[in-house]
C-alpha positions in Angstrom: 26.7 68.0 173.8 25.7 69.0 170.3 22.1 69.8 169.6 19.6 67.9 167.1 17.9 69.9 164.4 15.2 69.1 165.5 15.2 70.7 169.1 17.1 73.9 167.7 14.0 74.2 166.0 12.2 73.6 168.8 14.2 76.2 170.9 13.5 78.7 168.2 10.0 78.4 168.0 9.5 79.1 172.2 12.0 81.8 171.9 9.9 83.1 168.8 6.5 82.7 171.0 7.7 84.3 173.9 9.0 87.2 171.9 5.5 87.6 170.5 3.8 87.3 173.5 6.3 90.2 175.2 5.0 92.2 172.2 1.0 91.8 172.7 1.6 92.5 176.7 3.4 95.9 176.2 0.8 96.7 173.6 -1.9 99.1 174.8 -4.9 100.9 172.9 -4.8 104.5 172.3 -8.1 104.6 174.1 -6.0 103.6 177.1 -3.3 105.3 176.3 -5.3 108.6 176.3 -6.6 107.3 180.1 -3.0 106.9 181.1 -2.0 110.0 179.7 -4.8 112.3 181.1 -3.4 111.0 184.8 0.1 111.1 184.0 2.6 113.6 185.7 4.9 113.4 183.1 4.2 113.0 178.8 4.8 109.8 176.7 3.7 109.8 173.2 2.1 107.2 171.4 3.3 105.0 168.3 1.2 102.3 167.3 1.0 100.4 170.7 4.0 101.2 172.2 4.0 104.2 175.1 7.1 106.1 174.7 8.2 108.2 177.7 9.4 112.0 176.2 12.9 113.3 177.8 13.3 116.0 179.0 15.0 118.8 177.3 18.2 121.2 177.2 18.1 125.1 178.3 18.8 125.8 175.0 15.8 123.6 173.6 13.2 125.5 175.6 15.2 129.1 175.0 14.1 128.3 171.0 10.7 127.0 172.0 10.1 130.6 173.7 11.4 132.5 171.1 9.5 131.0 168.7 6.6 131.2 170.7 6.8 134.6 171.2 8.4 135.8 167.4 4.8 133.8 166.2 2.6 135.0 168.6 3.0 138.7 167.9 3.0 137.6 163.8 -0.9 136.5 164.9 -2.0 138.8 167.5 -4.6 140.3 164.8 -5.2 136.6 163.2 -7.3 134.2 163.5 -5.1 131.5 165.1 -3.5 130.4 167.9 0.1 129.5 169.3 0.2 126.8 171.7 3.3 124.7 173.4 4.6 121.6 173.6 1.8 120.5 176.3 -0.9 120.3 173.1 -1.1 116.6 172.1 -1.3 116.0 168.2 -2.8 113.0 166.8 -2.0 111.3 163.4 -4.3 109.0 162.6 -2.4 107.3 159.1 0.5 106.5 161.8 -1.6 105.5 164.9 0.9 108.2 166.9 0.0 111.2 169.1 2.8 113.0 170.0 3.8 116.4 171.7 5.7 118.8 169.0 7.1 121.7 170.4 4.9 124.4 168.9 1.8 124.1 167.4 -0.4 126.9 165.2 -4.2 126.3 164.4 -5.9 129.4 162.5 -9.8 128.6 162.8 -11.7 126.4 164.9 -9.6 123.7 166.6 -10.9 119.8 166.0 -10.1 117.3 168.1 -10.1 113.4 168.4 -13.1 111.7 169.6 -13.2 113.5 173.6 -14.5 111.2 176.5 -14.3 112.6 180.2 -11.0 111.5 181.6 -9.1 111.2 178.2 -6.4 113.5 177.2 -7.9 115.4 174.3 -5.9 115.4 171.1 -6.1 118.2 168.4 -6.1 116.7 164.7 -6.0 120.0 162.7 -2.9 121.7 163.4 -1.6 124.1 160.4 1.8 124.9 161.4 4.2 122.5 163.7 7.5 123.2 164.9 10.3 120.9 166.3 13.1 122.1 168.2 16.0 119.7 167.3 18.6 118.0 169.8 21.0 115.3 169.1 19.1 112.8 170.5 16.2 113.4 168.2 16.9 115.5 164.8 17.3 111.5 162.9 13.9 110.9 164.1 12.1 114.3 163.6 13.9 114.6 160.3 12.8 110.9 159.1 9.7 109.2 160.5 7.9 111.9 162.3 8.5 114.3 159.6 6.7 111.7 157.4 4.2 111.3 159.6 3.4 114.8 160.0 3.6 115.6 156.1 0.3 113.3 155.9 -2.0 115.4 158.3 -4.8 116.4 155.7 -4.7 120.4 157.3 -1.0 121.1 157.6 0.5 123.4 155.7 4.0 124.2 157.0 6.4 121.8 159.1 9.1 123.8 160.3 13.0 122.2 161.8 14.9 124.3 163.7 18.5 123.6 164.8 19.9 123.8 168.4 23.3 123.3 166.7 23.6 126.5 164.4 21.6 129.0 163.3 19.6 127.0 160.9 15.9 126.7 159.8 14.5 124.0 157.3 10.6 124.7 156.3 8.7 122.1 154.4 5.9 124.4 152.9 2.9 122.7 151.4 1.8 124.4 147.7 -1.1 124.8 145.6 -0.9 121.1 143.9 -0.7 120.1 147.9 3.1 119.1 147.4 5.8 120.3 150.4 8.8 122.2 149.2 11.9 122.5 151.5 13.6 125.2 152.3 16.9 126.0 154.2 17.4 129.3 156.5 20.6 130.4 157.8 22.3 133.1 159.4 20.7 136.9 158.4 17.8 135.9 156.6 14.4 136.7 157.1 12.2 133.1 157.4 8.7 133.1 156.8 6.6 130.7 158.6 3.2 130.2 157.6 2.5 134.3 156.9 5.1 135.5 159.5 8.4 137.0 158.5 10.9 136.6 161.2 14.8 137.6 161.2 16.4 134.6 162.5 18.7 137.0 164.9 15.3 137.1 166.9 14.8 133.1 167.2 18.4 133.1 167.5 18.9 136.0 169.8 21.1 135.2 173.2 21.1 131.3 172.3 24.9 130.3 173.2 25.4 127.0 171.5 28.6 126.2 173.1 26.3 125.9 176.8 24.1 123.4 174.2 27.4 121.5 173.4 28.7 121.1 176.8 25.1 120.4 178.8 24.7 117.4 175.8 28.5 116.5 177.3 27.4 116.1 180.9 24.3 114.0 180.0 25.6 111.6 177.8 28.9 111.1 180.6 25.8 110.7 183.5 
């Protein structure tokens, strides 16, 4: 039985509403959200409402997160900063997000978001972040968290590293405060923030053939 205009209209409109109202019930407030995340046994990040749960991630992943932790922590050992993992929350206020980047460096006194007892504290000053990419993520570090992190007012160096090849992308902020990219590949030295590091030591023992093959058996399970 064909319809009327009229009550395809109709149908629209309910379907429109519900829709709408799905959207305000899965919305929460990042006061909330920094409630739920300071209980939580496992991370979520935060974008503009929406809780997103984090995966988890690859051997080879975390075998480039340590590497680079350790390459940049020996860089600072006489500096005044500090390199922390992928536990230390980052909050970007001009994108209402706060996410979890795989290594962070602050030099100087650490700021945070407003801190309440029982909130997850959020640092807002980082100077150096670093993300680890896996296929499941490089179109979204590379595009719209890349842009988000490019507008926090202190950071001076967002760094991409590939779990693919041996490749580095830096976006390094300059004296008129514009970022200029930079591509690393195999036997070059790549400087991030005032470290120089060969990238055989980031590199060193990463098989990316186990990468290829453990990406594989996820995506069949």
């Amino acid at each position: 039985m064909a319809t009327t205009k009229e009550e395809r209209e109709n149908r629209l409109r309910t379907k429109t509403a519900k829709k709408e109202k799905s959207n305000k019930s899965n919305f929460i407030s990042e006061d909330e959200y920094l409630k739920r995340e300071f209980l939580a046994e496992t991370k979520s990040e935060y974008h503009a409402g929406k809780v997103v749960a984090m995966a988890g991630a690859t051997y080879v992943h975390n075998l480039l997160v340590s590497r680079l932790i350790v390459q940049l922590s020996n860089c600072m050992e006489e500096k005044d900063c500090e390199v922390i993992n992928s536990d230390m929350l980052i909050h970007i206020p001009e994108c209402k997000k706060y996410v979890y980047p795989d290594v962070t460096v602050i030099c100087g006194k650490p700021e945070f978001a407003e801190k309440k007892k029982g909130r997850s504290e959020a640092l807002t000053n980082p100077q150096i972040v670093v993300e680890v990419l896996s296929k499941g993520t490089a179109e979204y570090d590379m595009g719209e968290k890349m842009i988000c992190y490019l507008k926090l007012k202190n950071l001076k160096q967002y760094v991409i590293v590939s779990s693919e090849r041996k490749s580095i992308i830096t976006y390094t902020k300059d004296k008129d405060g514009d970022f200029k990219v930079k591509t690393y590949s195999e036997n070059e030295d790549i400087l991030i923030g005032e470290c120089k590091i060969p990238i055989e030591k980031i590199y060193n023992k990463v098989g990316f053939e186990m990468e290829s093959k453990e990406e594989e058996n996820q995506e069949k399970e």
